[in-house]
Structure formats: structure tokens, C-alpha cells
CHARMM-style PDB file with segment names, atoms N, HN, CA, C and O in Angstrom:
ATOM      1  N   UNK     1       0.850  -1.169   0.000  1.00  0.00      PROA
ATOM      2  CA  UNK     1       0.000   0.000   0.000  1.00  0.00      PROA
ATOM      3  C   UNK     1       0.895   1.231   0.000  1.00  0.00      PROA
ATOM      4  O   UNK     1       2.039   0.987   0.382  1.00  0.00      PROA
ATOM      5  N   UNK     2       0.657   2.468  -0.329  1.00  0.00      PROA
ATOM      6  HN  UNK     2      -0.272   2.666  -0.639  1.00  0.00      PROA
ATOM      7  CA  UNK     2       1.152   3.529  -0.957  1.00  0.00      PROA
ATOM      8  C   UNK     2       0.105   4.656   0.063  1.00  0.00      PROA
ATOM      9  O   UNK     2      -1.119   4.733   0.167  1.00  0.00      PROA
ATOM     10  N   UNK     3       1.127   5.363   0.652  1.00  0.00      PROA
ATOM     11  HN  UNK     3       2.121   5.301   0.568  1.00  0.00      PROA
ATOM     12  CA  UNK     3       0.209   6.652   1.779  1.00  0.00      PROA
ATOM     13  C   UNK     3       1.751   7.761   1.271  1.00  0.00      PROA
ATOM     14  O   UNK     3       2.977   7.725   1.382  1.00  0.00      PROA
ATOM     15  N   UNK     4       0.312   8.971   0.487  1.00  0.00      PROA
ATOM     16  HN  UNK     4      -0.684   9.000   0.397  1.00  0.00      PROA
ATOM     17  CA  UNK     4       0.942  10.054   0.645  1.00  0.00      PROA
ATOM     18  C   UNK     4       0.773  10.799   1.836  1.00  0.00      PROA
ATOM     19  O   UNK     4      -0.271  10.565   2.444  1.00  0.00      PROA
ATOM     20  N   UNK     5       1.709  11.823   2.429  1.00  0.00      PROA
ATOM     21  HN  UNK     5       2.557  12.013   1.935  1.00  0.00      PROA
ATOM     22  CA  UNK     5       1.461  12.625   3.677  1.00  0.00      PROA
ATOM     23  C   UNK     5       1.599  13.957   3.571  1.00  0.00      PROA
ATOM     24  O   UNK     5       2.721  14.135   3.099  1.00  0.00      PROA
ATOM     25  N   UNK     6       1.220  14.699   3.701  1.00  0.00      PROA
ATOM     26  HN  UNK     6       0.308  14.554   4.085  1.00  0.00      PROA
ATOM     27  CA  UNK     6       1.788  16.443   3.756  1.00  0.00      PROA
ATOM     28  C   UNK     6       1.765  16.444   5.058  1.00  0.00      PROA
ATOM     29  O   UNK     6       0.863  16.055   5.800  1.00  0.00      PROA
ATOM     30  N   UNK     7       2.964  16.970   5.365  1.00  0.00      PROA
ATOM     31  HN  UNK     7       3.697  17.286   4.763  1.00  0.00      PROA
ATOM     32  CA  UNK     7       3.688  17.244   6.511  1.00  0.00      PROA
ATOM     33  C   UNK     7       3.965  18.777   7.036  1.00  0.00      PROA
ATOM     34  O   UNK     7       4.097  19.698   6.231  1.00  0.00      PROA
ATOM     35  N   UNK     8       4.037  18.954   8.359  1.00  0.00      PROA
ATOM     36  HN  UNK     8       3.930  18.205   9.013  1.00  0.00      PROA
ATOM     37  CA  UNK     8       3.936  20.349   8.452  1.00  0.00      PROA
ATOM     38  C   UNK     8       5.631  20.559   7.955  1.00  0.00      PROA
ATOM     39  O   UNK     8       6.456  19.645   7.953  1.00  0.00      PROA
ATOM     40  N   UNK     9       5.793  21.417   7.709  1.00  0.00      PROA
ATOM     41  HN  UNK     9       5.123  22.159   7.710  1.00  0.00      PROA
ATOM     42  CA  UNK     9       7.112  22.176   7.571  1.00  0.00      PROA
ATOM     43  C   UNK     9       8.273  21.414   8.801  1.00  0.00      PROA
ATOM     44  O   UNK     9       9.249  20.704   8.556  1.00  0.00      PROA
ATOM     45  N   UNK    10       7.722  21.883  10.195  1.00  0.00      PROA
ATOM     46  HN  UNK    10       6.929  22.459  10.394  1.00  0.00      PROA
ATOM     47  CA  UNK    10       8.689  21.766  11.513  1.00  0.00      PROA
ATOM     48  C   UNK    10       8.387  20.810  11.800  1.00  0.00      PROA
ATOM     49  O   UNK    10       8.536  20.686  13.015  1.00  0.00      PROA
ATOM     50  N   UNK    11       7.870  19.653  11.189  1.00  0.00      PROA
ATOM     51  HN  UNK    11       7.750  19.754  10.201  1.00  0.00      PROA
ATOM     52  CA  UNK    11       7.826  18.578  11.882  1.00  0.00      PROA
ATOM     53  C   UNK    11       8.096  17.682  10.647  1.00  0.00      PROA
ATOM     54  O   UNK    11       7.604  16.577  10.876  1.00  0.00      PROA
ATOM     55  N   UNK    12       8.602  17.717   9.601  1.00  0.00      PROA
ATOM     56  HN  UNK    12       9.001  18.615   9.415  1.00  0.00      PROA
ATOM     57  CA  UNK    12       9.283  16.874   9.053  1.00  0.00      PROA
ATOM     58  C   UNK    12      10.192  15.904   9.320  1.00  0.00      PROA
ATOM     59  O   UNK    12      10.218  14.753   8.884  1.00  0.00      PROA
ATOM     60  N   UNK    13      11.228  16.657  10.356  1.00  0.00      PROA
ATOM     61  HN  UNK    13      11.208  17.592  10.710  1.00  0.00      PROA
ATOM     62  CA  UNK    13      12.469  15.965  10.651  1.00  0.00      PROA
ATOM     63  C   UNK    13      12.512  14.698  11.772  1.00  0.00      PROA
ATOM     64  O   UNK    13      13.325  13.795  11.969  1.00  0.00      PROA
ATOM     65  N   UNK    14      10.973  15.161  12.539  1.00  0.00      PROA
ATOM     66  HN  UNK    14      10.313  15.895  12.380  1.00  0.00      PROA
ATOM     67  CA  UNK    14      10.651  14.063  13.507  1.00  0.00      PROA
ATOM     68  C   UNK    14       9.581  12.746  12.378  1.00  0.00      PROA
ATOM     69  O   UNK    14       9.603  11.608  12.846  1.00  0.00      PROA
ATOM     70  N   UNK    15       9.155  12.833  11.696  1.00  0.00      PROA
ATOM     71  HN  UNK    15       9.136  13.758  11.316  1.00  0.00      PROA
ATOM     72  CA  UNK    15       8.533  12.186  10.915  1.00  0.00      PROA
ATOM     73  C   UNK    15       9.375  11.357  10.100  1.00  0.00      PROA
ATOM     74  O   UNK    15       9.359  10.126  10.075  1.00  0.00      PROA
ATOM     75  N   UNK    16      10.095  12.107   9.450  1.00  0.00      PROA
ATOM     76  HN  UNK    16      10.108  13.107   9.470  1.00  0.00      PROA
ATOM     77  CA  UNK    16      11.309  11.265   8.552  1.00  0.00      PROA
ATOM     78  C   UNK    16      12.117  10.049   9.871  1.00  0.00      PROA
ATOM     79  O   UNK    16      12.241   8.836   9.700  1.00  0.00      PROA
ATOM     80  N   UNK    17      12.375  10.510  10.600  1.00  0.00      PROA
ATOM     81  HN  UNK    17      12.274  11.495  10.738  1.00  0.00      PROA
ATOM     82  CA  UNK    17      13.634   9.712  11.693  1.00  0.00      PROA
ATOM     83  C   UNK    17      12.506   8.736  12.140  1.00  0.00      PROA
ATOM     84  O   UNK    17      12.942   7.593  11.998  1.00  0.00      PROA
ATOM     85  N   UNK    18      10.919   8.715  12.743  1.00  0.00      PROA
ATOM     86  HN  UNK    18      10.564   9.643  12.858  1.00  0.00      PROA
ATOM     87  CA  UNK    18      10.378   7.988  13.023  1.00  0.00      PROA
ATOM     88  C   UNK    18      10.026   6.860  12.059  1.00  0.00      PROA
ATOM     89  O   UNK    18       9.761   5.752  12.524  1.00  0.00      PROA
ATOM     90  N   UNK    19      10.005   7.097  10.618  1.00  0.00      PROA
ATOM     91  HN  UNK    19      10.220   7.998  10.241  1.00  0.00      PROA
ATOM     92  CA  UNK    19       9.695   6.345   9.732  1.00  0.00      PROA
ATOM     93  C   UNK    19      10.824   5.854   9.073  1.00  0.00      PROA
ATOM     94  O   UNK    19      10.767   4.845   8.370  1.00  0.00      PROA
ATOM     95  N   UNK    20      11.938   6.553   9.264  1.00  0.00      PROA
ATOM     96  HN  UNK    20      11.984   7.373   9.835  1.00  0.00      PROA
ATOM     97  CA  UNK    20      13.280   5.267   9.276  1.00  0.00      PROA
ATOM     98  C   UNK    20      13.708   4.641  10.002  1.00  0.00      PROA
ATOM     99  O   UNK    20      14.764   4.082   9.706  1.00  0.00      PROA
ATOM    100  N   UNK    21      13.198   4.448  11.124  1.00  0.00      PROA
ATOM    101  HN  UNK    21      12.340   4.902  11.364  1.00  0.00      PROA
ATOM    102  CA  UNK    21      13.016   3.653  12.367  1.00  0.00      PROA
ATOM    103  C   UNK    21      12.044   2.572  12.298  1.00  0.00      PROA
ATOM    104  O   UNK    21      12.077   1.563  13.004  1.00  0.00      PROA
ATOM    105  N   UNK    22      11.196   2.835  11.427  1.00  0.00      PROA
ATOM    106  HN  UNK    22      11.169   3.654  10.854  1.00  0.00      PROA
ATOM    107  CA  UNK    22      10.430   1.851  10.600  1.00  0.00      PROA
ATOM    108  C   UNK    22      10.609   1.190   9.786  1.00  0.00      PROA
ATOM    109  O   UNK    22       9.605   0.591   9.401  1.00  0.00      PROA
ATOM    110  N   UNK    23      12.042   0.862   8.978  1.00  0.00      PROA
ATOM    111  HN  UNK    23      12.859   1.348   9.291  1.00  0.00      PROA
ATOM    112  CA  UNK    23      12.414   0.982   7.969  1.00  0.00      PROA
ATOM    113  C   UNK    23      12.625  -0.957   7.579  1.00  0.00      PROA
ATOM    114  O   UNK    23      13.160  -1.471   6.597  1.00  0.00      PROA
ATOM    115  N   UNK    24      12.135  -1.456   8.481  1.00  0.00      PROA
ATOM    116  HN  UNK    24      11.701  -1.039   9.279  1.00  0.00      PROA
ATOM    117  CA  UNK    24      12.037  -3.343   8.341  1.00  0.00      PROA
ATOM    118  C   UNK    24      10.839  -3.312   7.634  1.00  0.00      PROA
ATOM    119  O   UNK    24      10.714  -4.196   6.786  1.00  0.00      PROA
ATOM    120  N   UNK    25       9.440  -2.098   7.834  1.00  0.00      PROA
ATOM    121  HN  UNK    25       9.540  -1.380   8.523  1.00  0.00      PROA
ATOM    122  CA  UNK    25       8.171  -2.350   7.003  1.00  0.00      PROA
ATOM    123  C   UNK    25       7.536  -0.834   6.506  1.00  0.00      PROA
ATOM    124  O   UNK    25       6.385  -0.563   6.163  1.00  0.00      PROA
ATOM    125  N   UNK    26       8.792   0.077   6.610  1.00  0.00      PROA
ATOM    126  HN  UNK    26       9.727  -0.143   6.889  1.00  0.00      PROA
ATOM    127  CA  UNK    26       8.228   1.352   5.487  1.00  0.00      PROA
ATOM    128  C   UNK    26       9.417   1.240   4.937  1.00  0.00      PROA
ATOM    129  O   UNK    26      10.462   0.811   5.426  1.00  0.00      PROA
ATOM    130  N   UNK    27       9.151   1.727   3.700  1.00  0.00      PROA
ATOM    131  HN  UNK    27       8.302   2.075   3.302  1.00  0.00      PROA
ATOM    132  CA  UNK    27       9.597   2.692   2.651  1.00  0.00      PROA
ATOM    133  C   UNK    27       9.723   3.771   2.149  1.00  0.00      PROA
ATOM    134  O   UNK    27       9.125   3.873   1.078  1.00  0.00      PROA
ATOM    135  N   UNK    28      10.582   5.168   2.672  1.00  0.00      PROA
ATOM    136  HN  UNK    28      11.068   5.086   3.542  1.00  0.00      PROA
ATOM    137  CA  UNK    28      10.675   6.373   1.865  1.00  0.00      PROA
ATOM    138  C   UNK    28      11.430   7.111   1.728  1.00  0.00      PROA
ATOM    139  O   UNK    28      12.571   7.338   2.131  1.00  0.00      PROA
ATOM    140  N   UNK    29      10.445   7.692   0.845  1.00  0.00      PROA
ATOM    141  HN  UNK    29       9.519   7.507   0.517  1.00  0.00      PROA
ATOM    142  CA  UNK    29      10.840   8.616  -0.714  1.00  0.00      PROA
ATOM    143  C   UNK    29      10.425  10.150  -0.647  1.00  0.00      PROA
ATOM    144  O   UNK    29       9.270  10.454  -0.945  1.00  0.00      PROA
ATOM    145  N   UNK    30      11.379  11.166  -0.247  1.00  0.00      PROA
ATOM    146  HN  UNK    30      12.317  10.919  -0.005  1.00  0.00      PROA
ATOM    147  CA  UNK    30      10.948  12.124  -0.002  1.00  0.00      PROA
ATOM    148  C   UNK    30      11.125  12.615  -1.882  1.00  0.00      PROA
ATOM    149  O   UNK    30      12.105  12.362  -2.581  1.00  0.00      PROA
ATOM    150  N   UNK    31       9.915  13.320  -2.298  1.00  0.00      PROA
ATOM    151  HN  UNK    31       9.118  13.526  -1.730  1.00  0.00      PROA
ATOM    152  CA  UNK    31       9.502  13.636  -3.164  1.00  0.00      PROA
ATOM    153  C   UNK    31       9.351  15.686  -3.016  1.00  0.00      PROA
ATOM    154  O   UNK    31       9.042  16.328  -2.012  1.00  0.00      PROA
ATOM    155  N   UNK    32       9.619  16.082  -4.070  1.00  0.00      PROA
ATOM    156  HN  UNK    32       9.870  15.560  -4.885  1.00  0.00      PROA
ATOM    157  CA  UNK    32       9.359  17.457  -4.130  1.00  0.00      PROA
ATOM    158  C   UNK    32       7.863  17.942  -4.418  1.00  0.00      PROA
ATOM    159  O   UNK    32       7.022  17.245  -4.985  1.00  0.00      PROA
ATOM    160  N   UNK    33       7.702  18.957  -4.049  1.00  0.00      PROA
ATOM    161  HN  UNK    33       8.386  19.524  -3.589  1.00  0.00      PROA
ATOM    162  CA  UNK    33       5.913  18.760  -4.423  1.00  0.00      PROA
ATOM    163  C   UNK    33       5.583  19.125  -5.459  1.00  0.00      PROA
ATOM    164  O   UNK    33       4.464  18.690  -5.728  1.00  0.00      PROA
ATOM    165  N   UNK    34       6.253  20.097  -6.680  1.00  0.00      PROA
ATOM    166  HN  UNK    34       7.162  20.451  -6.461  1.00  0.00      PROA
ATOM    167  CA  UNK    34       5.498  20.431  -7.272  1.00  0.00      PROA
ATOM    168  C   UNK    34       6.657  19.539  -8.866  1.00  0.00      PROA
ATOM    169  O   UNK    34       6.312  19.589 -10.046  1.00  0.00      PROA
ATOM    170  N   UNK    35       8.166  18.725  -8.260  1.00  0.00      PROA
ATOM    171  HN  UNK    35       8.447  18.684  -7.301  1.00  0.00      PROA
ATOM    172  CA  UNK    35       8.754  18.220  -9.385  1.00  0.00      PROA
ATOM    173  C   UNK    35       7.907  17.826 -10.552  1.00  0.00      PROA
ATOM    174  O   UNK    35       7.724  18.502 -11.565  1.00  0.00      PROA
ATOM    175  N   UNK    36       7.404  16.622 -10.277  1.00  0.00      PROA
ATOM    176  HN  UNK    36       7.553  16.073  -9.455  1.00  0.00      PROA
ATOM    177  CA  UNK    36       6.571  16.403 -11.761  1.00  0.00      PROA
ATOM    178  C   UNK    36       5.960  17.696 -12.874  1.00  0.00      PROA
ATOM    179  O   UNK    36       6.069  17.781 -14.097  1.00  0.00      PROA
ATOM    180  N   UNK    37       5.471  18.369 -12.144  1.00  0.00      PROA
ATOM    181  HN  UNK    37       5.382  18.300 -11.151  1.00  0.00      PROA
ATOM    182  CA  UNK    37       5.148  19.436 -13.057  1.00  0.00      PROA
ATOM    183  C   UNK    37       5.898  20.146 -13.561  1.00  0.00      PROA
ATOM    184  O   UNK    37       5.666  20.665 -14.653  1.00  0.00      PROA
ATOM    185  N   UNK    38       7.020  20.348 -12.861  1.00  0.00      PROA
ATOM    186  HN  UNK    38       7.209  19.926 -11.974  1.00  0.00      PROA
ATOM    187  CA  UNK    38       8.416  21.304 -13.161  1.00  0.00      PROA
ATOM    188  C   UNK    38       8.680  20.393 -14.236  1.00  0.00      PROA
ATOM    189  O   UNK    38       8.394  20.828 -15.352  1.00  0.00      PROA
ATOM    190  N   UNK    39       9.080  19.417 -14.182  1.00  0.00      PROA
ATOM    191  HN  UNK    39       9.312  19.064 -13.276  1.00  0.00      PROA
ATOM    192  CA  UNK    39       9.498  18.255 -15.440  1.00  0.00      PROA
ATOM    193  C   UNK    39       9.100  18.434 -16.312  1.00  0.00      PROA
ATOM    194  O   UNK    39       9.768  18.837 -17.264  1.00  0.00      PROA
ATOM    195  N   UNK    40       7.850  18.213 -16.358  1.00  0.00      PROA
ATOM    196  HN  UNK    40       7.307  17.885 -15.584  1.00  0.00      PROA
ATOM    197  CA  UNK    40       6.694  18.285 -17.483  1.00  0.00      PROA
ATOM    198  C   UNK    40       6.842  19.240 -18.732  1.00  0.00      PROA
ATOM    199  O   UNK    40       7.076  18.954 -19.907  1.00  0.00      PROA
ATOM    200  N   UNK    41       6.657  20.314 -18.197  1.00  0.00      PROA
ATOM    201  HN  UNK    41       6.467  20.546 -17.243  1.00  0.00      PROA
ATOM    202  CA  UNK    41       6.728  21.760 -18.144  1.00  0.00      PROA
ATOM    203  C   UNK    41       8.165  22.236 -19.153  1.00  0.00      PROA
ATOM    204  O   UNK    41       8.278  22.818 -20.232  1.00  0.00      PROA
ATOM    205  N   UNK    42       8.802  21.849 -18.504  1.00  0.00      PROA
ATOM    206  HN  UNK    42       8.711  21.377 -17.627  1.00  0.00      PROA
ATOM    207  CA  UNK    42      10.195  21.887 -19.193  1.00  0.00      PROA
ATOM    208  C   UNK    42      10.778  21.436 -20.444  1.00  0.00      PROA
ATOM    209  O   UNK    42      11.590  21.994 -21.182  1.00  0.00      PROA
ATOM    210  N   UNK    43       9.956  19.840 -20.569  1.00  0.00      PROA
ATOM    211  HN  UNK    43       9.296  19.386 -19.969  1.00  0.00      PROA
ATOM    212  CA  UNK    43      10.131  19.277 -21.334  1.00  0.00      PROA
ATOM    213  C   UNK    43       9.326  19.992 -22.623  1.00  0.00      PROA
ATOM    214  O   UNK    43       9.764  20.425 -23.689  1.00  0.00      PROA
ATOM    215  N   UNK    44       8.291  19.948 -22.207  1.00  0.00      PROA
ATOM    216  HN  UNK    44       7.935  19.596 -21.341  1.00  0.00      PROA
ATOM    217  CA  UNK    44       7.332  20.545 -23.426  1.00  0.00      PROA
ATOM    218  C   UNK    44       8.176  21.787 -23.986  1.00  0.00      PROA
ATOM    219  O   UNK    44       8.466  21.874 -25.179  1.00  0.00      PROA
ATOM    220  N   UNK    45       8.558  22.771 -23.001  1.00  0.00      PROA
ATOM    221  HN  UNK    45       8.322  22.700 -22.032  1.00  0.00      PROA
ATOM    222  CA  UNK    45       9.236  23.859 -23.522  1.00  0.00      PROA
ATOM    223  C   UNK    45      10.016  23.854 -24.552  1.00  0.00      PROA
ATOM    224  O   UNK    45       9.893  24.482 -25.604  1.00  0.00      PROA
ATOM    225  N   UNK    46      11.383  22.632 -24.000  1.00  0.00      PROA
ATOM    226  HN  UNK    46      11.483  22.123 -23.146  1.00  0.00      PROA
ATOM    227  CA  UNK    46      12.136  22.109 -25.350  1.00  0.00      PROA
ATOM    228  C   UNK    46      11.745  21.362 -26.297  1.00  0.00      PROA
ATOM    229  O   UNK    46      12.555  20.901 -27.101  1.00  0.00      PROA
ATOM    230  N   UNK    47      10.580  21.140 -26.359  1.00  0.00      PROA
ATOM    231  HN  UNK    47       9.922  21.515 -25.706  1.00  0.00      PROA
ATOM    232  CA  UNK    47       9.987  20.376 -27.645  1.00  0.00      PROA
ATOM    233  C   UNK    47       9.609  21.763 -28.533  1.00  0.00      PROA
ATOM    234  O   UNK    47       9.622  21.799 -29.764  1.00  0.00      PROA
ATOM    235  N   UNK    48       9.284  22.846 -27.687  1.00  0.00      PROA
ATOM    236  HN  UNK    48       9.273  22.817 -26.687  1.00  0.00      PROA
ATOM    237  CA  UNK    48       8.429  24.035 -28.813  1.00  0.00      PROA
ATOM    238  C   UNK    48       9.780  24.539 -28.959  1.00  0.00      PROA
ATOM    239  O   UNK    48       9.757  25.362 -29.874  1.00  0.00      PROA
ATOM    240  N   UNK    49      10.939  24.425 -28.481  1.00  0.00      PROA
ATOM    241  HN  UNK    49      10.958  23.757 -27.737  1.00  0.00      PROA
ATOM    242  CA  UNK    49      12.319  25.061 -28.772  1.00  0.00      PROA
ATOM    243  C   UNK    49      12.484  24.762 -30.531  1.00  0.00      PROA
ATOM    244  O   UNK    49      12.391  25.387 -31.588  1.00  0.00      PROA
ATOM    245  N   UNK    50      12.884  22.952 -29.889  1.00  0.00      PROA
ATOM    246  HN  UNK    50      12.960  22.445 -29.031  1.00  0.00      PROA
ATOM    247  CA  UNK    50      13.431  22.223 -30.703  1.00  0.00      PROA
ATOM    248  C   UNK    50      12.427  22.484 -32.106  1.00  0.00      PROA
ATOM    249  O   UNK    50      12.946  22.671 -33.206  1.00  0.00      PROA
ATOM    250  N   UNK    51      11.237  22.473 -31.951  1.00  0.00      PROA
ATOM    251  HN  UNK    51      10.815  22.321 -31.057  1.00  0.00      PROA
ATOM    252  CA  UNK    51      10.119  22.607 -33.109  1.00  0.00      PROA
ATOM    253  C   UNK    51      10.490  24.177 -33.784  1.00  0.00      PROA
ATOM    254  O   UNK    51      10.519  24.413 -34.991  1.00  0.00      PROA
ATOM    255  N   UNK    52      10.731  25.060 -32.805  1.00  0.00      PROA
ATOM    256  HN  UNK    52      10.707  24.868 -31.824  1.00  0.00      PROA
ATOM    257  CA  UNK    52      10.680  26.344 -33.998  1.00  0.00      PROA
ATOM    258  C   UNK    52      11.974  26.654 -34.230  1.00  0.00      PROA
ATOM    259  O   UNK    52      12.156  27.819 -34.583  1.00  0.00      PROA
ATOM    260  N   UNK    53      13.209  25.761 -34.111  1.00  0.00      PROA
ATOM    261  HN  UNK    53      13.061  24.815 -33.824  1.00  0.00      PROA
ATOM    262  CA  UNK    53      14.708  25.781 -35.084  1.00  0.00      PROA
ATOM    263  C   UNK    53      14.241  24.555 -35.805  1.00  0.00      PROA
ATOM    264  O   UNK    53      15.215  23.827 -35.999  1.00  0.00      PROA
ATOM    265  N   UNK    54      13.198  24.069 -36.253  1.00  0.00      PROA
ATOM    266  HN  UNK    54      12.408  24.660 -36.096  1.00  0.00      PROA
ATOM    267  CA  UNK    54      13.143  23.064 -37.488  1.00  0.00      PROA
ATOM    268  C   UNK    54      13.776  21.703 -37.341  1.00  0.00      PROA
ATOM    269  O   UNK    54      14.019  21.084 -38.377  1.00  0.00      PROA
ATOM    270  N   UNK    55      14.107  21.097 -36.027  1.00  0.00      PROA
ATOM    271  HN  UNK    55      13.909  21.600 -35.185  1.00  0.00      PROA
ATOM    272  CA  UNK    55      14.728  20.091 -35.956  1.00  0.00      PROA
ATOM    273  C   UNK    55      13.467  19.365 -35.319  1.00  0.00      PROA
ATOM    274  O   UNK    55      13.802  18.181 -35.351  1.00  0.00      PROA
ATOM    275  N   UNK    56      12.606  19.410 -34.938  1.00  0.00      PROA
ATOM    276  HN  UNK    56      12.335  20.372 -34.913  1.00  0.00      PROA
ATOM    277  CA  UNK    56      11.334  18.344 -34.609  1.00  0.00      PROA
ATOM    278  C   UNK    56      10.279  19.101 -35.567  1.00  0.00      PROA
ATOM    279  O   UNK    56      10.211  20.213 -36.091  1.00  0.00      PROA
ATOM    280  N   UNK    57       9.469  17.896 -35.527  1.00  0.00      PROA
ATOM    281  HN  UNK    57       9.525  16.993 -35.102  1.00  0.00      PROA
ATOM    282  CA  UNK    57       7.876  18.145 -36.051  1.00  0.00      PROA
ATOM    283  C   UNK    57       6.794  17.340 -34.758  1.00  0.00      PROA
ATOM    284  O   UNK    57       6.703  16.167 -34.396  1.00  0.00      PROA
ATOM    285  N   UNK    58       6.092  18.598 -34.328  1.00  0.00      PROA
ATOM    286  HN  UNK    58       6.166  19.551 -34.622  1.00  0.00      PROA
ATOM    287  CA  UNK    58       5.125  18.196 -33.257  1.00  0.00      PROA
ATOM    288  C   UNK    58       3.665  17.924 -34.022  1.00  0.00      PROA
ATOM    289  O   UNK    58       3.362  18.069 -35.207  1.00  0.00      PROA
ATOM    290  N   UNK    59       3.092  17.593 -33.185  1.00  0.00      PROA
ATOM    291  HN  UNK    59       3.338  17.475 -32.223  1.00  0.00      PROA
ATOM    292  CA  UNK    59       1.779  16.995 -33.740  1.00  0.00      PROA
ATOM    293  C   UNK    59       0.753  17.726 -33.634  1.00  0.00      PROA
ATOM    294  O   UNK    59       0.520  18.192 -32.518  1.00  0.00      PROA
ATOM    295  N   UNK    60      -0.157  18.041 -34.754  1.00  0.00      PROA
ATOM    296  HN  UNK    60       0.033  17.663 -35.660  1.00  0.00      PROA
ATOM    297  CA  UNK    60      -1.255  19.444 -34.660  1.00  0.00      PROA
ATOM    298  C   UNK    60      -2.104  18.853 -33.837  1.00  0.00      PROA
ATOM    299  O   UNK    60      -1.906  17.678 -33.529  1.00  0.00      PROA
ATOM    300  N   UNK    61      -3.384  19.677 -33.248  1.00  0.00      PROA
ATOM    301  HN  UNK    61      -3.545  20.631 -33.498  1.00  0.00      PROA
ATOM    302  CA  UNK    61      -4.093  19.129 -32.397  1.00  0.00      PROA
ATOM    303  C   UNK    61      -5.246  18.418 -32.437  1.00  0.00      PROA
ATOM    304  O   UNK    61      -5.794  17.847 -31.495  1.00  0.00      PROA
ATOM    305  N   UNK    62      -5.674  18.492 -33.848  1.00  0.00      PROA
ATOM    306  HN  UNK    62      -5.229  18.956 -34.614  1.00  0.00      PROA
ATOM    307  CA  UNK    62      -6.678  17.819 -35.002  1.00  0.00      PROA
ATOM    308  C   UNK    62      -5.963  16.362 -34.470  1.00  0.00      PROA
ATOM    309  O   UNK    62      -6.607  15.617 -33.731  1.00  0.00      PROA
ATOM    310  N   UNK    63      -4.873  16.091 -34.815  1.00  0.00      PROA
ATOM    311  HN  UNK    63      -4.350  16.696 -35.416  1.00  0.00      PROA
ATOM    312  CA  UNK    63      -3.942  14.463 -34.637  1.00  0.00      PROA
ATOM    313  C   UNK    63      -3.562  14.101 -33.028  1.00  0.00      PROA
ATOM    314  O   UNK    63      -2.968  13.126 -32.569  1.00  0.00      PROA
ATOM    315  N   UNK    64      -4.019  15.025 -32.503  1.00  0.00      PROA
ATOM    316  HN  UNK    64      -4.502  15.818 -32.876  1.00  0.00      PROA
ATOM    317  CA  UNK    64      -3.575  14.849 -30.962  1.00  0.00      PROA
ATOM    318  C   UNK    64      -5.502  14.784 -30.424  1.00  0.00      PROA
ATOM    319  O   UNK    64      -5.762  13.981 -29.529  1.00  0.00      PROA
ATOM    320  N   UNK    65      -6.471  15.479 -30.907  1.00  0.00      PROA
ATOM    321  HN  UNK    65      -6.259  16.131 -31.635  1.00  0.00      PROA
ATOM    322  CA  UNK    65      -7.688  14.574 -30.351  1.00  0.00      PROA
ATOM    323  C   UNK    65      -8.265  13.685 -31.368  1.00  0.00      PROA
ATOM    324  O   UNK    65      -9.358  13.184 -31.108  1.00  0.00      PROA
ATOM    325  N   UNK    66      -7.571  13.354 -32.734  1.00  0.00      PROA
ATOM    326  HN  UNK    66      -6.683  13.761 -32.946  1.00  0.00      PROA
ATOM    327  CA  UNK    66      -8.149  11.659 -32.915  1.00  0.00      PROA
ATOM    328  C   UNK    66      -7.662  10.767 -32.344  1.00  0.00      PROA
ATOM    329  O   UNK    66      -8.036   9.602 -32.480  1.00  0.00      PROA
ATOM    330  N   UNK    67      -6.422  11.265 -31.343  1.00  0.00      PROA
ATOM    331  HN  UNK    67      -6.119  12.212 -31.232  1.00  0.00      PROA
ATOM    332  CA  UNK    67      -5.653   9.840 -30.537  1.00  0.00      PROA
ATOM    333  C   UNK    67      -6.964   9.700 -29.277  1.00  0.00      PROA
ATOM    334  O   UNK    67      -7.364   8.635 -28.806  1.00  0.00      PROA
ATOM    335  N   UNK    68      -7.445  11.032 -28.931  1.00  0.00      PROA
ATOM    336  HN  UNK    68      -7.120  11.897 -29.313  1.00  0.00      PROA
ATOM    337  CA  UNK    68      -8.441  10.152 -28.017  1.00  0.00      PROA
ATOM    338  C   UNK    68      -9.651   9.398 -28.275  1.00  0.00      PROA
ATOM    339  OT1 UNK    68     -10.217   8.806 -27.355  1.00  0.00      PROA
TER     340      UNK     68
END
């Protein structure tokens, strides 16, 4: 099973040490909150880079909703 948590700010550091003290039956992964989107985000950017110096061809949006 998989439990996300938001944590207060000042009490992270007691949370983390208690749950690696757990660490025979938890698992974790401190995660950034908003990374994925930062990723995302970025990536797309260099795709519209790469697309308007002529080295990619992106997909119009006519071909992007017959994929749904």
C-alpha cells in the first residue's frame, strides 16, 4: 500500500527519523511537491524550442484529439 502525507514544515524531521526507524516495514521517498510538473513543463518547452529551429515536427491538435 502507498500513503501520501503532507507534513507540516517543523515537523518533518521528527517524521522522517520515526519512519526510518520503521524501515524493516516502510519505505521512503521524499519527493518534491510540485517536481513532476516542473518536469513536465520543461520538457514541453524544449519540444516548442526544438520545433521552432526546425529540428522536430510536433503533432497538430486535429492528430492529438483523434488519438483520443
Amino acid at each position: 500500500m502507498k500513503i501520501i502525507l503532507d507534513i507540516k514544515d517543523h515537523k518533518v524531521d521528527f517524521v522522517l527519523e520515526l519512519l526510518n526507524n520503521l524501515s524493516d516495514y516502510v519505505t521512503t521517498i521524499k519527493l518534491e511537491e510540485n517536481a513532476p510538473i516542473k518536469e513536465n513543463i520543461k520538457g514541453a518547452l524544449n519540444e516548442v524550442k526544438l520545433h521552432n529551429q526546425g529540428k522536430i515536427k510536433l503533432k497538430s491538435a486535429y492528430d492529438l484529439l483523434n488519438e483520443v
